[in-house]
N, C-alpha and C positions, 0 to 999 in steps of 0.2 A: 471609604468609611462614611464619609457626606452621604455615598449612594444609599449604603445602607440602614442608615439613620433615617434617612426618607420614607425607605421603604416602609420600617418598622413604625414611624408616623402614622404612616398612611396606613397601613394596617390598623392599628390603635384607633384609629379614628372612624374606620368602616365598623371594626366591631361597635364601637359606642353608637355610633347610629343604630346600628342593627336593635342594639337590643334597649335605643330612645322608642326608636318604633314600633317594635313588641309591646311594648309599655304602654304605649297609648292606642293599641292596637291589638290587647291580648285575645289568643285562641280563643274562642267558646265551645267549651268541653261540657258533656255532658260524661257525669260517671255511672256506669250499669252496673249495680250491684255493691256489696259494702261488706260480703260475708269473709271475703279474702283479705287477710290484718295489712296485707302490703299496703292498702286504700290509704294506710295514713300517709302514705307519701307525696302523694298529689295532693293533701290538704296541707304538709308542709313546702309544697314545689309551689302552691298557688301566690305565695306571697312575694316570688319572686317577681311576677308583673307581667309574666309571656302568655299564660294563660287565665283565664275566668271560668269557674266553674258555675254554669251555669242552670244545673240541675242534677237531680241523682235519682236513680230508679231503684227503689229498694222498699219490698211487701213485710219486709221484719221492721215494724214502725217501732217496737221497744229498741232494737238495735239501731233504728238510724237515730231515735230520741238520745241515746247514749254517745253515741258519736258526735251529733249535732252541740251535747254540752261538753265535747270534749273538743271538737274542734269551732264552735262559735256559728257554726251554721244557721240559716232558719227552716223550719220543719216547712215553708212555704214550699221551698225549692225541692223538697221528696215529692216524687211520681208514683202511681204502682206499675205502670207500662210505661214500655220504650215509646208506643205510640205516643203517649199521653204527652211524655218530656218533649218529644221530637215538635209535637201540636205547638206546643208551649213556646219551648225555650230555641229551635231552629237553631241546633248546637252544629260549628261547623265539623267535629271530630267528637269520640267519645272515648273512655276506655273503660276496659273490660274488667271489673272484680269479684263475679260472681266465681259459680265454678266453671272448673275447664272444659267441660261438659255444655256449659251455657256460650263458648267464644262463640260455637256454630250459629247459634240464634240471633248473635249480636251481627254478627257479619251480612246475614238473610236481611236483615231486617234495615241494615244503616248502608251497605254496600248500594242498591237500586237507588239509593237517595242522593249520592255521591258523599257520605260522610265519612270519615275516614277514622281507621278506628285500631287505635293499641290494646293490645290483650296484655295480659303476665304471665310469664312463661307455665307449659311450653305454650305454644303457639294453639294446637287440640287437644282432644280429648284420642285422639286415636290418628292413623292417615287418610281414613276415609274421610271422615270433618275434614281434615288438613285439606285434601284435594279439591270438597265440596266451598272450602272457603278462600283457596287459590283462586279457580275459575271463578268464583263471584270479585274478586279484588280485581283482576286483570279484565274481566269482560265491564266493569264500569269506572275503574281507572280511578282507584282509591289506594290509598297507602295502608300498608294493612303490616304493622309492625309487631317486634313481639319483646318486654321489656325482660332483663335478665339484672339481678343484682350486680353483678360480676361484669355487665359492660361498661359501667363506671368505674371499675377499679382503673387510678391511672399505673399500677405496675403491672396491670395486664397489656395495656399500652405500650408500656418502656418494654416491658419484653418481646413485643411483637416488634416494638420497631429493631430491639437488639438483635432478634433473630431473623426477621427478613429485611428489613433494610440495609443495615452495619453490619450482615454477617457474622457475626463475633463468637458465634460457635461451633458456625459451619450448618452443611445440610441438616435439619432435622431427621433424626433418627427413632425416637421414642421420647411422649407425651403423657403426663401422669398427671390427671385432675381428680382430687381428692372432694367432695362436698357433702356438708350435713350436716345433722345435731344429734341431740341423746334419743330426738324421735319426738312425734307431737304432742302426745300426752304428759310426756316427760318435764318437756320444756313449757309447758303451761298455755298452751295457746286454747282462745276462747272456744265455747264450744259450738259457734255458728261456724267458724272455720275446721272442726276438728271433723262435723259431724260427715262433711264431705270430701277432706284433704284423705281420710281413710275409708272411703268408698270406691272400688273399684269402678264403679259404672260413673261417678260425677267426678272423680280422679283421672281415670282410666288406666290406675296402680299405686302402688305405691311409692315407695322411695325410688323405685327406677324409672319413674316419670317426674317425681316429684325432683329429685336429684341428679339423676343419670342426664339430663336435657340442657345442664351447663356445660359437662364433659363434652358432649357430643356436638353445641352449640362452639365453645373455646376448639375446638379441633377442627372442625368443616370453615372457620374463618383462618385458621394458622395453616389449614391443606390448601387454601386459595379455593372452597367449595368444593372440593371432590368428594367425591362419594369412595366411603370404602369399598375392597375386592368382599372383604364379609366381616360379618360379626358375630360373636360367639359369646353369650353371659348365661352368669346364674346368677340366678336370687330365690331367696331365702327368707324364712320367718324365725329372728331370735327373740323377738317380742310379744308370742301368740295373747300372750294377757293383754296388751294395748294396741294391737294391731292386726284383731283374730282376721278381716277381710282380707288384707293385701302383706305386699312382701314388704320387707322395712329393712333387706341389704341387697345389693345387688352390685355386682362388678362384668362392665363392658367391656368386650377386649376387640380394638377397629384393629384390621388390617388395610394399610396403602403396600403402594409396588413396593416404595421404598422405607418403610417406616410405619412405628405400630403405637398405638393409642390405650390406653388403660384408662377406664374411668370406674372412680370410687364413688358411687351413689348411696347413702347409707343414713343412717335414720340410729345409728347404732356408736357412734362418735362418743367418746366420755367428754369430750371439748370438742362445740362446732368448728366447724370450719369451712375456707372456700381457700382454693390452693391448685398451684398448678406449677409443674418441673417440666422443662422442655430441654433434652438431650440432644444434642448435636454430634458433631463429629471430634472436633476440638473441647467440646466445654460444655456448661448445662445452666439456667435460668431458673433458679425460683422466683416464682411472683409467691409472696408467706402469704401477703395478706391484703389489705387494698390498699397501704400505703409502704410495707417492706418486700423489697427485692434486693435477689445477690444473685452473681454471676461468678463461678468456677472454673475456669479456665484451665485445661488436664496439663500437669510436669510428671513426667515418669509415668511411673507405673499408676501410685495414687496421691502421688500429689498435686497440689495446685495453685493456683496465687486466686485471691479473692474480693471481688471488689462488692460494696452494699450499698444501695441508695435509700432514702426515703424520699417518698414522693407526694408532691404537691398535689389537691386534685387541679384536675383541668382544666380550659380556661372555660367560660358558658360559651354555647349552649351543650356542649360536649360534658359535663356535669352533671346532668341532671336529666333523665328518660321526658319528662314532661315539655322542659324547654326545648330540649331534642327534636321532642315531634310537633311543636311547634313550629321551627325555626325550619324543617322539613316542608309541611303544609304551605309555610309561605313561602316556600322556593329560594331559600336562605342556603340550605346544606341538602348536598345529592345523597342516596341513601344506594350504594354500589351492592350490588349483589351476595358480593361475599362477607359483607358487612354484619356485626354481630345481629342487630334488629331486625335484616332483611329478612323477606318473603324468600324468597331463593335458601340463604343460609337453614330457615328453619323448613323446609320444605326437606330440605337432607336431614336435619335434625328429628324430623318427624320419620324418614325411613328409616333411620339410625334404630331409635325406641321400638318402632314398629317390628323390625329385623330382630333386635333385643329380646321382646316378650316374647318372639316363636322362638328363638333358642331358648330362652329359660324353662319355656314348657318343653319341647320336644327333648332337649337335649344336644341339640345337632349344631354344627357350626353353620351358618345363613350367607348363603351368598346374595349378594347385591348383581342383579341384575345388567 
């Protein structure tokens, strides 16, 4: 008992260091771009003390003006080029808020410099970007991550740990990620982010890039990174009045050797949602939502006994994507492969979509090479 009161001391006390020295040592982040509404996150993530935001690149000066009186900013620290920030402000990482269209740009231009740099999901605009912006991460040894709303949920967490560490339902068998809203016009988002979230070329689709890329992202870390044997979706337009470019439902269907993948990407929800059932052999895991999970455990035929948590979020830097890649950068926390944010995970993530769109055009089930 002494040992392990130690232990957990000693613990308690590396983290408070860690994050005394963030503090007086915060990242210097530059942000490219402001069109994408997620941007508010990192101006609420900045007050925690790990990073400094130390400049923004963004040519819609009505929009960064609006932002600047919403989040306290000075219009000093707006750029109109990457060049110009990088001149200036020698930001050691940046991330990415433009469109997904623009990650490729940011990667060209910050990767030779050794800057290190978070996108929001997915990772490209397509896999060709995706590969042109792997080989730039690896050939100058930059962390090149990619943010997901859903890697912070801690019952995605508790689930993962329930089903590959504690066993508790046995082999996975079939995986159901449900995500999305009423669609974007619906749910009122501005119209600097609407004008490109429903452009096929600065999108590169609709809700099955838009959405399909958490499904696919939650799967490839619960496969331990395998690549499915193939993929097979359709999508669809039930919204041609607000969505006449692109498709706005779409469902992905992964096959592994042992076990099969369903993802709900959908723009068409009467209630958003982000959600995920993971079926076993013995039982099954919903994570509902970011802080309800329950676990099912099979009696009989259809019965069951059933246990619910609600969950705490995590502890920092594991909370929050910003401090995350902070605490990254400084050589605080390894970022493993199969990891929700990694290059590797979304590198599958990007075949996964890429696989996706030729089946929904063609028709045909897609094998993975």
């Amino acid at each position: 008992m002494k040992r392990n009161n130690l232990l957990l001391l000693t613990s308690f006390y590396l983290l408070l260091t860690v994050q005394l020295v963030a503090r007086n040592n915060p990242l210097k982040v530059g942000v490219i771009g402001l069109t994408h509404t997620h941007v508010h996150w990192i101006f609420g993530s900045q007050e925690r003390g790990d990073i400094e935001i130390v400049g923004i690149v963004e040519t819609n000066k009505e929009l960064a003006h609006r932002y600047a009186e919403q989040h306290g900013y000075s219009m000093d620290l707006v750029f109109d080029s990457m060049d110009e920030l990088i001149a200036a402000k020698q930001p050691e990482a940046v991330t990415a808020f433009g469109t997904i269209y623009e990650h490729l740009a940011v990667v060209e231009k910050c990767a030779p410099l050794g800057i290190h740099v978070m996108v929001e999901k997915p990772l490209a605009v397509n896999l060709q970007h995706a590969r042109k912006m792997e080989r730039l991460a690896k050939k100058h040894n930059i962390h090149l991550l990619t943010n997901y709303e859903t890697t912070w949920y801690p019952t995605n967490h508790k689930a993962y740990d329930l089903v590959k560490n504690e066993n508790t339902i046995g082999d996975i068998r079939k995986i159901v990620v449900r995500n999305g809203h009423k669609g974007p016009k619906k749910i009122g988002i501005n119209s600097e982010f609407l004008d490109w979230l429903t452009d096929p070329k600065k999108n590169g689709g609709g809700a099955v890039i838009d959405f399909g890329c958490y499904g696919a992202n939650l799967a490839t870390w619960l496969m331990d990174g395998q690549r499915p044997k193939s993929v097979t979706a359709i999508t669809t337009q039930l919204q041609p009045e607000n969505n006449p470019k692109v498709d706005d439902e779409a469902i992905i269907l992964l096959e592994y050797e042992k076990s099969v993948v369903v993802v709900h990407g959908s723009w068409n929800w009467p209630i958003g949602r982000k959600d995920m059932e993971i079926y076993g052999l013995s039982g099954v895991v919903y994570s509902d939502n970011r802080h309800d999970l329950r676990v099912r455990i099979s009696e009989g035929y259809d019965g069951y006994t059933e246990e619910t948590y609600v969950m705490e979020e995590r502890a920092a830097p594991l909370d929050d994507p910003f401090s995350y890649f902070a605490a990254v950068i400084r050589g605080e926390l390894d970022v493993w492969p199969t990891d929700l944010s990694a290059l590797e995970n979304n590198m599958v993530v990007m075949e996964i979509l890429d696989a996706a769109t030729r089946s929904a055009n063609t028709g045909q089930k897609v094998l993975m090479e």
